[in-house]
ROSE-4610 file (N, C-alpha, C; in Angstrom, 1 decimal, always signed):
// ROSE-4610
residu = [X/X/X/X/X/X/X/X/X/X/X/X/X/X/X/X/X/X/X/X/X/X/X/X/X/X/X/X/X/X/X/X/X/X/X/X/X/X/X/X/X/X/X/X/X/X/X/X/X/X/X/X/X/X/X/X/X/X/X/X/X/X/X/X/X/X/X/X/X/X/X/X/X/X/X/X/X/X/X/X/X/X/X/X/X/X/X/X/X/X/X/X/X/X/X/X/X/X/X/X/X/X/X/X/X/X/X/X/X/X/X/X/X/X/X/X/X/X/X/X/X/X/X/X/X/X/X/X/X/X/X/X/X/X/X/X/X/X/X/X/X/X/X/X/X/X/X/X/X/X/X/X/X/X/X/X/X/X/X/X/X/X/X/X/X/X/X/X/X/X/X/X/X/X/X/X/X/X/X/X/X/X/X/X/X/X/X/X/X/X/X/X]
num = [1/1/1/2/2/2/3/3/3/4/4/4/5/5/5/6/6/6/7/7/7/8/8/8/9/9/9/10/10/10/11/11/11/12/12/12/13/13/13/14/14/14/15/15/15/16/16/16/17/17/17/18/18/18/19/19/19/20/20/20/21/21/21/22/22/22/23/23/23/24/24/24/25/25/25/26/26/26/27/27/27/28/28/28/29/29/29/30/30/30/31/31/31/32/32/32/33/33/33/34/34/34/35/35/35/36/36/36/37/37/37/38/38/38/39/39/39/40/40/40/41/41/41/42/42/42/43/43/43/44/44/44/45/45/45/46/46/46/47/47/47/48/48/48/49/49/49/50/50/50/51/51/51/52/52/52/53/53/53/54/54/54/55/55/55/56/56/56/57/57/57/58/58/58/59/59/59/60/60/60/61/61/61/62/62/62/63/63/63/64/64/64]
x = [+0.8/+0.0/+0.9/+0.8/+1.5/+0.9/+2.1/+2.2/+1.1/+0.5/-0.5/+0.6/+1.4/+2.4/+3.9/+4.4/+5.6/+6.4/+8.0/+8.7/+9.1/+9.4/+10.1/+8.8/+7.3/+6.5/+6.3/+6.5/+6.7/+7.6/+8.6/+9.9/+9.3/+8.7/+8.2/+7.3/+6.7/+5.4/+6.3/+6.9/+7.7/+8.5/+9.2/+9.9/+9.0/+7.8/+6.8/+6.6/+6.1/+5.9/+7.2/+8.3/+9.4/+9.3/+8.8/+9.2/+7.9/+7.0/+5.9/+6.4/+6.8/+7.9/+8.9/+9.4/+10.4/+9.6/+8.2/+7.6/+7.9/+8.6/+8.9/+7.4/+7.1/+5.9/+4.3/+4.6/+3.6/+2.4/+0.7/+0.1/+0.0/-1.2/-1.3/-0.7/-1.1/-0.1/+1.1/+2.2/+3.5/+4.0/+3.1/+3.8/+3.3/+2.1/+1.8/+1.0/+0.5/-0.2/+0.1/-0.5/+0.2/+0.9/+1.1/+2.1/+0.9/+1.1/+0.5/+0.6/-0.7/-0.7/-0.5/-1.7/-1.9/-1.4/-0.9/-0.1/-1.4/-2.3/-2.9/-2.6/-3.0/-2.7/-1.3/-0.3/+1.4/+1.4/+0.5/+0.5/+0.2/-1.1/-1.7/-1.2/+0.0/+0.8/+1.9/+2.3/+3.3/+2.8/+1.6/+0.9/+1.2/+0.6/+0.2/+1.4/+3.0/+3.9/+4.4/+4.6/+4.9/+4.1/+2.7/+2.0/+2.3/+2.9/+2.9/+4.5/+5.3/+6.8/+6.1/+4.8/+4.7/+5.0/+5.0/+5.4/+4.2/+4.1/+2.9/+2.4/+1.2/+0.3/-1.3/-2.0/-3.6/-4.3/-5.1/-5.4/-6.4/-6.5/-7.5/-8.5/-9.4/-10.5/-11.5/-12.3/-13.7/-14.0/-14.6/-15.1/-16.8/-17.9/-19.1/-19.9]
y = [-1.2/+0.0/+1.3/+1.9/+3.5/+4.6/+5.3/+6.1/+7.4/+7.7/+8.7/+10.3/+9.9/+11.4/+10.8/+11.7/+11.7/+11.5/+11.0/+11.1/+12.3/+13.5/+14.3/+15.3/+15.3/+15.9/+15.5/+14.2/+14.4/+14.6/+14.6/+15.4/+17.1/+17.8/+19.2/+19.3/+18.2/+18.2/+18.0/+16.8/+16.9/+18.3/+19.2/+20.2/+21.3/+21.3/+21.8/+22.1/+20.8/+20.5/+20.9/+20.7/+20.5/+22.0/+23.0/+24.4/+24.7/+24.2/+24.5/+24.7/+22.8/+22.6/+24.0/+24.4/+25.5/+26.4/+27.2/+27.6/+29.0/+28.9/+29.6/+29.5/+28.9/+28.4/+29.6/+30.1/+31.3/+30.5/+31.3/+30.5/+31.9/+31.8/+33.1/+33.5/+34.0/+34.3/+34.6/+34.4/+35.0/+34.6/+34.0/+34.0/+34.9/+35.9/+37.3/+36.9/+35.8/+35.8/+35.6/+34.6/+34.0/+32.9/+32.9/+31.6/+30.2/+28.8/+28.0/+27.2/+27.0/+26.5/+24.8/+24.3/+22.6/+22.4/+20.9/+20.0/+19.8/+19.9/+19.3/+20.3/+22.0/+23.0/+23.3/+22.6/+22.4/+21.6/+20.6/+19.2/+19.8/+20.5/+21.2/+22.0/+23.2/+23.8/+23.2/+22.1/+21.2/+20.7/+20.3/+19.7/+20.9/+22.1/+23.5/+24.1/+23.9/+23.9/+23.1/+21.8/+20.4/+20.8/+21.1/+21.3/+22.3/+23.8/+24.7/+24.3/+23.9/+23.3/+22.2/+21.4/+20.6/+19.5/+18.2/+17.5/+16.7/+15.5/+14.3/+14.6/+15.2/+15.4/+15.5/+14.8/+14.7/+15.7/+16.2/+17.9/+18.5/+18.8/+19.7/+18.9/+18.6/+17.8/+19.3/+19.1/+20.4/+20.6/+21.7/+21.9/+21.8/+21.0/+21.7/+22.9]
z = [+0.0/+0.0/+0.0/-0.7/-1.1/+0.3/+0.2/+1.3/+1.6/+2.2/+2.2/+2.2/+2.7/+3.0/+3.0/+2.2/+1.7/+3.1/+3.0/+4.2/+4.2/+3.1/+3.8/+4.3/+4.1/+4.4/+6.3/+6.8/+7.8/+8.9/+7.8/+8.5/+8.8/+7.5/+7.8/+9.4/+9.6/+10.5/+12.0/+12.0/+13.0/+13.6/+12.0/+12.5/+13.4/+12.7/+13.0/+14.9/+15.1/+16.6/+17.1/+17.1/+17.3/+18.2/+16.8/+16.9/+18.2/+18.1/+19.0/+20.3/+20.8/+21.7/+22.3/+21.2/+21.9/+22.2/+21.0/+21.6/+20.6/+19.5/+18.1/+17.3/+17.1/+16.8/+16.7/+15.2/+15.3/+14.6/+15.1/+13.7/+13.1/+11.7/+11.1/+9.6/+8.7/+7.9/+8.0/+7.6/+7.8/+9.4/+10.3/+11.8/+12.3/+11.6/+12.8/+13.7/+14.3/+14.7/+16.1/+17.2/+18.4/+18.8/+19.6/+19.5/+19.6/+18.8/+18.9/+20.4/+20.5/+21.5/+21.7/+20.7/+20.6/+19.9/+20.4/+19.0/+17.7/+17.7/+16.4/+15.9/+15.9/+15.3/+14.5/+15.5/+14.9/+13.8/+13.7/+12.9/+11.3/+11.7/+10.8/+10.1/+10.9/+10.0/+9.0/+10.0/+9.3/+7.7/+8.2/+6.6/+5.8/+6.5/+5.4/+4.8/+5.1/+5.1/+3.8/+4.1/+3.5/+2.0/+1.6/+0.3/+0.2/+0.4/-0.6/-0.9/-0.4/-0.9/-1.8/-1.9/-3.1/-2.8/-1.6/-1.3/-1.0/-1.3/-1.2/+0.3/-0.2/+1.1/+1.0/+1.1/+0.7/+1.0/-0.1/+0.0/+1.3/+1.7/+3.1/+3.0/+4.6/+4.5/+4.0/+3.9/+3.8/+5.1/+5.6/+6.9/+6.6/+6.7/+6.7/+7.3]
């Protein structure tokens, strides 16, 4: 079975949290925003990260 997400895309997601962890970790366009708080939110940027670099990542669920 083929991979849902690329390996280096979860290397991005990892770096992601990583940065949370320290606490660098902005959400928001460009970082203006506050500092992230939850890991799912880090995960999330990691993904949003990982696809505009173009890296095998399954496109956004829909919100209803």
């Amino acid at each position: 079975m083929a991979r849902k997400y690329s390996r280096s895309a979860s290397k991005d997601v990892s770096s992601a949290v990583r940065r949370k962890k320290k606490g660098t970790l902005k959400s928001g366009p460009g970082g203006k925003g506050g500092k992230v708080k939850s890991r799912a939110q880090a995960i999330a940027i990691g993904l949003s990260e990982a696809r505009k670099k173009g890296k095998k990542v399954p496109k956004r669920k829909k919100r209803q």
